[in-house]
VOGU-3710 file (C-alpha; in Angstrom, 3 decimals, decimal comma):
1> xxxxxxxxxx> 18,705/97,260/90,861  18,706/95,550/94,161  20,110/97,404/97,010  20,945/94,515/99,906  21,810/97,209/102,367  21,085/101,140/102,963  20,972/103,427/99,636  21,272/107,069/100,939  21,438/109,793/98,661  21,034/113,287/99,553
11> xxxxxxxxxx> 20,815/116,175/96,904  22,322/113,603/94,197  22,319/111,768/91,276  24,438/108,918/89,990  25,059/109,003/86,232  27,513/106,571/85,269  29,569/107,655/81,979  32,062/104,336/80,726  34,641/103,890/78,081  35,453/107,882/77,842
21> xxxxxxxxxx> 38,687/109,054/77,212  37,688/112,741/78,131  35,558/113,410/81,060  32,164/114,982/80,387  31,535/118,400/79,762  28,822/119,418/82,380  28,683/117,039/84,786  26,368/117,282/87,965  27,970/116,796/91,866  27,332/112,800/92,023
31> xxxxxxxxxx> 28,674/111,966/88,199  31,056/108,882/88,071  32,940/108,484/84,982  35,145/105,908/83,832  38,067/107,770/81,883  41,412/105,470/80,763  40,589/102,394/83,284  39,983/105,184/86,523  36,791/105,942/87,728  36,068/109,432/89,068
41> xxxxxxxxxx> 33,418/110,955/90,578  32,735/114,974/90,296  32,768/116,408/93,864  33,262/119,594/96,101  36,732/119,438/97,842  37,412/122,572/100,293  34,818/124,508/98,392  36,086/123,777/94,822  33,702/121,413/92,448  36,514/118,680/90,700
51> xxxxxxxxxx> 37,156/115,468/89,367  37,934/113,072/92,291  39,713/109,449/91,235  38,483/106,720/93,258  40,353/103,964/91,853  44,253/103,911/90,749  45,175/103,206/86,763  44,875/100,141/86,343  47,785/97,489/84,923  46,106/96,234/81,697
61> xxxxxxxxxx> 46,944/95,025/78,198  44,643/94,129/75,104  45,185/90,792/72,623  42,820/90,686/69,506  43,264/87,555/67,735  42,432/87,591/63,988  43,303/84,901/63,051  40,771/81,667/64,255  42,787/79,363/66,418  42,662/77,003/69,323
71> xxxxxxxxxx> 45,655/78,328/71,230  46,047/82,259/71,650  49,293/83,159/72,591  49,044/86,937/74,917  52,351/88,730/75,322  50,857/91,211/78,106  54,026/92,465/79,377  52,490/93,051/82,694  55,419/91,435/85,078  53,198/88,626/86,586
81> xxxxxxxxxx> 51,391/85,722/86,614  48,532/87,192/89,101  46,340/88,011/86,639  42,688/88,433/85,684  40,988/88,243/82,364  38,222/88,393/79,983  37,861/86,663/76,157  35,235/87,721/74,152  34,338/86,451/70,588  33,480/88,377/67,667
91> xxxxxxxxxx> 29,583/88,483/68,773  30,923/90,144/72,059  30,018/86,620/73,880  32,600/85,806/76,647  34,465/82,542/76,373  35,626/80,469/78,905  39,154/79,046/77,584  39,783/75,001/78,410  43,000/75,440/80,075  45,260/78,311/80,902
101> xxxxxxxxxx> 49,230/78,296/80,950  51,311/80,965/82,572  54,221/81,206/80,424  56,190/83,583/81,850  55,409/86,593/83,703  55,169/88,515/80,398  53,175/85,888/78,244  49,703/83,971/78,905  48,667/80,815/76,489  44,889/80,076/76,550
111> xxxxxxxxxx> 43,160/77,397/74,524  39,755/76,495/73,519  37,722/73,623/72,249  37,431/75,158/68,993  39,336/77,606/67,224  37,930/81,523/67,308  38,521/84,649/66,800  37,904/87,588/69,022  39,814/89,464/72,035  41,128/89,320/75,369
121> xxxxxxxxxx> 41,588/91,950/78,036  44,256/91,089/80,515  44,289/92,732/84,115  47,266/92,485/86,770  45,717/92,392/89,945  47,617/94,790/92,114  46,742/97,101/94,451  49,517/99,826/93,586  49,209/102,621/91,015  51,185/100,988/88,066
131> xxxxxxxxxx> 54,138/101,719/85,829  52,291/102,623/82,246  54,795/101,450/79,885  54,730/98,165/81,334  56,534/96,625/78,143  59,623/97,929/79,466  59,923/96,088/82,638  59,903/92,988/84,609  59,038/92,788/88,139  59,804/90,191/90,139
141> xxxxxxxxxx> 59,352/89,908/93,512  60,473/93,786/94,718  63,092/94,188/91,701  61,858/95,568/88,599  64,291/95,147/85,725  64,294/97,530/82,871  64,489/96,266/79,269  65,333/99,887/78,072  66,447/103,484/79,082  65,501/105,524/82,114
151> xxxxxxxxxx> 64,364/108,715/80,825  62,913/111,523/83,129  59,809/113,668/81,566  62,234/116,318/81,609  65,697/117,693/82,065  67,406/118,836/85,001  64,741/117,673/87,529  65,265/114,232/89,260  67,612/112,607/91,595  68,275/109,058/92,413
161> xxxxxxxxxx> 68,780/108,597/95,870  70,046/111,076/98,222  72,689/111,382/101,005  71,092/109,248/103,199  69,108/106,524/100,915  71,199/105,407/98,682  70,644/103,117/95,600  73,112/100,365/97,851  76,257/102,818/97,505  74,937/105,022/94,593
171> xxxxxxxxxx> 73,477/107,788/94,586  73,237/111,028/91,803  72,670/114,613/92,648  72,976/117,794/90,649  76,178/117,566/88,442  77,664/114,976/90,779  77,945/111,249/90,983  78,332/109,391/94,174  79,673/105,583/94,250  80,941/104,774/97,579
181> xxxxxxxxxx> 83,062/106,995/99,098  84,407/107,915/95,207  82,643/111,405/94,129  82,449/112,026/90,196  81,765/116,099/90,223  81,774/117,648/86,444  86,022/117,112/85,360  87,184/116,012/88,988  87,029/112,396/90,647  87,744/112,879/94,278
191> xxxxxxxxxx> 88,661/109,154/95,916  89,028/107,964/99,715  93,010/107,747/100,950  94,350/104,158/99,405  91,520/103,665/96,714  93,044/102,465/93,106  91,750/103,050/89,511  91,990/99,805/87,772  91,721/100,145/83,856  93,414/98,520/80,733
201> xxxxxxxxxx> 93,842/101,339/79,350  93,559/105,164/80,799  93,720/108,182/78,149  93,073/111,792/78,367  93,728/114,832/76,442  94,205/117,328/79,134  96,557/118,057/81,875  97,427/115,068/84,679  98,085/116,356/87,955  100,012/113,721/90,607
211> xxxxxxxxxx> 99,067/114,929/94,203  101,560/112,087/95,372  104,354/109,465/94,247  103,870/108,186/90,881  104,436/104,595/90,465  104,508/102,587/86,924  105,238/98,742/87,291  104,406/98,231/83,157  107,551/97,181/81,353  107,877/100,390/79,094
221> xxxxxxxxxx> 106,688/104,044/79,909  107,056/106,871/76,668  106,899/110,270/77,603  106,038/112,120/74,514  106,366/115,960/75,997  108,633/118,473/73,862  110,303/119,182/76,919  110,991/117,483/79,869  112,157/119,078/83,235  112,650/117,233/86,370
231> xxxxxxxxxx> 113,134/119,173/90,145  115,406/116,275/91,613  119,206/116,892/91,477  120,087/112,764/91,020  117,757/111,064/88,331  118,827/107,353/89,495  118,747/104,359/86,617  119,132/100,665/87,288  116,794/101,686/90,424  115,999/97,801/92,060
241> xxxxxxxxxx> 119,464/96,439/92,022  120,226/93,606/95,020  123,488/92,702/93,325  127,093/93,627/93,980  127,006/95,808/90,992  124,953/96,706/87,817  124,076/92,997/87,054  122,669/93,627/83,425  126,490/94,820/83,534  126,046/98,451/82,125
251> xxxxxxxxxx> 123,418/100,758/82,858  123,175/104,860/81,735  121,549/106,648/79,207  120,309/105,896/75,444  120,397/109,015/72,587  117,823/108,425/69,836  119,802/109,650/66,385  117,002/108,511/63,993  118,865/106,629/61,066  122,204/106,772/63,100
261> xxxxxxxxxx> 123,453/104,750/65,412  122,213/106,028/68,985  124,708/107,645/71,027  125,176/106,156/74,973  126,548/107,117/78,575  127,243/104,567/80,017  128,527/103,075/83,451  130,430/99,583/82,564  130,709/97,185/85,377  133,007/95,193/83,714
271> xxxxxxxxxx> 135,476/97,994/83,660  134,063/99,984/86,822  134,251/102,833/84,309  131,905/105,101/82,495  132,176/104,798/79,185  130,760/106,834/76,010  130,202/106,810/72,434  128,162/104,677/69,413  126,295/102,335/70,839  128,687/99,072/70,665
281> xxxxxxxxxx> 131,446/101,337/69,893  131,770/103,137/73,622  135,113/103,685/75,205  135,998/104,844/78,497  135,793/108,884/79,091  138,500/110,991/77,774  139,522/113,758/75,495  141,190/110,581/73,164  139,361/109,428/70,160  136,380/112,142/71,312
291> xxxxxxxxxx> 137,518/114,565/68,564  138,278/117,331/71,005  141,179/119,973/71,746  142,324/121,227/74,742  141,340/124,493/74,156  137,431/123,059/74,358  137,519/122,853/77,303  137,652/126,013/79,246  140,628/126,129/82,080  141,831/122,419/80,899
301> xxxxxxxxxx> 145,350/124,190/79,589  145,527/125,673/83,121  145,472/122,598/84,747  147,231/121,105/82,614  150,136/123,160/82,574  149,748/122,594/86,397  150,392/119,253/86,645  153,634/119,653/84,122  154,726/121,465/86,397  154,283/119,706/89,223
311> xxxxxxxxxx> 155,754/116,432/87,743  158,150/117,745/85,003  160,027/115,381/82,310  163,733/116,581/82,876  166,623/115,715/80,121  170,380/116,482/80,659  172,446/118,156/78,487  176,116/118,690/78,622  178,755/120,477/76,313  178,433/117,695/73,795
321> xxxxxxxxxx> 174,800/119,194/73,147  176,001/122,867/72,274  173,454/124,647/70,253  170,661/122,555/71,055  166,930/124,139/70,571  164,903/124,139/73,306  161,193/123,629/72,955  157,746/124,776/74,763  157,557/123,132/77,995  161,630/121,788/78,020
331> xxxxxxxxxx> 162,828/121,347/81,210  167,065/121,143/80,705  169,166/119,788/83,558  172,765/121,189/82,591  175,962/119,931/83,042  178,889/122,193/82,792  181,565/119,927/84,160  182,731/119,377/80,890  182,826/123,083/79,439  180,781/125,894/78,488
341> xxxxxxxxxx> 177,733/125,231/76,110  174,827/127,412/74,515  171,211/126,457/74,164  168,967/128,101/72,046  165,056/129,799/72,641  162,411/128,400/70,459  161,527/130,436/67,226  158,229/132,194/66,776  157,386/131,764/70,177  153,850/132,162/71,617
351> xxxxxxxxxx> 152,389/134,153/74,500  153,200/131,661/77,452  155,350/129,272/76,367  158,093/128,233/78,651  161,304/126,515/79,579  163,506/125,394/82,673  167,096/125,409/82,853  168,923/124,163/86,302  172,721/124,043/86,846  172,049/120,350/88,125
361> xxxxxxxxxx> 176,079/119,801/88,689  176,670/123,451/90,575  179,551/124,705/88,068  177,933/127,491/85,989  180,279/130,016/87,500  183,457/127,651/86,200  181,508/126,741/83,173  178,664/128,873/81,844  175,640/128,329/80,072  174,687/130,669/77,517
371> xxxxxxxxxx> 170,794/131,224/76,599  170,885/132,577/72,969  168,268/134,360/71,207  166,573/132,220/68,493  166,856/133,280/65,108  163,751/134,991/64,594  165,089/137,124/67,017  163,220/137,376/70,138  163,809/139,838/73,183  165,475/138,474/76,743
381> xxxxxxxxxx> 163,762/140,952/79,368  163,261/143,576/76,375  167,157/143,367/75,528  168,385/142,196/72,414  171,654/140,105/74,512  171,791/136,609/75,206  171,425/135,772/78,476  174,649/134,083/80,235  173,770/132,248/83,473  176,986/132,145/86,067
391> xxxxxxxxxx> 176,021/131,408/89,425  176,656/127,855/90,513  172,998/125,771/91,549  171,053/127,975/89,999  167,469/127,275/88,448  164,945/129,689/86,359  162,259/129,769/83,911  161,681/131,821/80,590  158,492/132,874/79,770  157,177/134,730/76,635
401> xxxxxxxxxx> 155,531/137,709/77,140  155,056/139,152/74,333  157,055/141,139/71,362  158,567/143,792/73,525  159,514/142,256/76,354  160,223/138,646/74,545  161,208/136,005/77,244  160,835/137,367/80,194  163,011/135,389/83,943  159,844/133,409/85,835
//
């Protein structure tokens, strides 16, 4: 051994153990050993004898050629071209290849005068502890690019970045992931005010909650709920319009009837009315051609009855017309001028049913009109008389009441 400079050792010996993969079993204070490319020394460290490394792991990969050839081919994986390495034959001799070519950072090409067998050891010369499982990365420059998954050595332990380094805007903590100003936490994604989702297609399973105004701009939207209930008291169609009018030129509501032909309500432009029915088949509202009675619809009579009244049909009749029969809802301007005449109540009258009489010439007191009973024999004011009407310009109505009082002066 020659020692250029000073050699002190105090108390010491150097034993030098290579090529171990487990460290020795009794070793002395001074022992280096060489275990998985690190070399350790045994030492006392705050009072306690240990292991010491004084060298980090180095980046390394192995190539043994078995087949003779000129040109090996070394995929090293090691992420560079700075490299260092040794050939040996299959006497152990080293070999000195002819030329070298780098062909990527992941694969060296030697070649030799002559072909051979043998193998190569392949160092990256870097000064930082290195990544192990170097066949899953490249590294170029200060990127390293990952050919497969990012797996921790176990669950529930590691974050990637933190509040305030962040991978650019990312960063993961506990159950929550952070892109931006966009959290992802468990079932909730919490967004900054005017942010957008942009997807071709969104679908969930669960509930949807809207915190504001819900706008769709597709050309179609199907609700598929059972039921569908809606706050506002004016659901508006045709919403958009900037013509004078419904320019499609109807615009209301469709009713799905399966194998029938769907029922619509509909507002038609054409006619500035709303119409309803078949689809095709839709007339304007009304109780005509809809299949219904008066008596559907609940105070219809009333109001009907109201506006008879208020703008009655009146025919004349004069002595000529003696013994005519009045019917529900007649209203009989008389004229006596030319004699006395009788009219005659409807038969089989029903509860409010009605008739006017006037003395439109003012000569019932020359000329009276008598009101007879009809045949099946109804009551005047609970009396079994007919009723003679005598005083000039006068004017009633009779109304059936029922079986004991009959018609009854309205």
């Amino acid at each position: 051994m020659n020692v250029r400079n000073h050699l002190l050792m105090k108390n010491a010996n150097i034993v030098i153990h290579h090529g171990e993969s487990t460290f020795p079993t009794t070793p002395a204070l001074g022992t280096m050993a060489m275990v998985d490319g690190v070399l350790y020394v045994y030492s006392t460290i705050n009072g306690l004898d240990t292991w010491t490394p004084l060298t980090n792991r180095t980046l390394h990969a192995t190539h043994i050629q078995s087949v003779a050839n000129t040109t090996w081919t070394i995929n090293h994986g090691l992420g560079t071209k700075d490299l260092i390495f040794f050939v040996y034959d299959d006497t152990d001799t080293r070999n000195e290849p002819s030329d070298i070519t780098f062909t990527s950072v992941n694969t060296l090409t030697l070649s030799f005068s002559s072909a051979i067998t043998g193998r190569a050891i392949v160092f990256a010369a870097v000064d930082e502890i290195g990544i192990t499982i170097s066949n899953m990365f490249d590294k170029t420059g200060n990127d390293i690019i990952f050919k497969g998954n990012l797996i921790p050595d176990s669950d529930s332990t590691w974050s990637i970045g933190n509040t305030t380094s962040k991978l650019k805007e990312l960063y993961v903590s506990a159950n929550s992931i952070h892109v931006g100003d966009t959290l992802f936490s468990g079932s909730n994604i919490t967004m900054a005010a005017g942010s957008t989702i942009s997807a071709d297609a969104i679908g969930t399973t669960g509930n949807v909650t809207v915190g504001g105004d819900l706008t769709v701009n597709g050309a179609m939207t199907t609700v598929s709920s059972t039921n569908l209930e809606i706050s506002d008291n004016v659901i508006i169609v045709n919403q958009g319009e900037v013509g004078s009018g419904v320019t499609a030129g109807s615009a209301g509501i469709r009713v799905d009837r399966g194998g029938l032909t769907d029922a619509m309500l509909l507002f038609d432009e054409t006619t500035d009315a709303w119409k309803a029915g078949e689809e095709g088949s839709e007339i304007n509202l009304s109780f005509e051609g809809h299949g219904h009675a008066v008596s559907d619809v609940s105070g219809l009579q009333a109001a009907l009855d109201a506006a008879t009244h208020e703008l009655p049909i009146w025919v004349e009749k004069a002595n000529a017309d003696d013994g005519y029969v009045l019917s529900n809802g007649d209203n009989i301007a008389c004229n006596t001028t030319g004699g006395a005449f009788a009219v005659i109540l409807p038969s089989n009258p029903q509860p409010n049913w009605s008739v006017r009489i006037v003395d439109a010439y003012g000569h019932f007191n020359t000329a009276n009109l008598t009101v007879q009973r009809a045949g099946t024999g109804e009551n005047i004011m609970g009396a079994i008389d007919n009723l003679i009407l005598d005083v000039d310009n006068y004017s009633t109505t009779l109304t059936y009441l029922n079986a004991s009082r009959g018609w009854i002066l309205t």
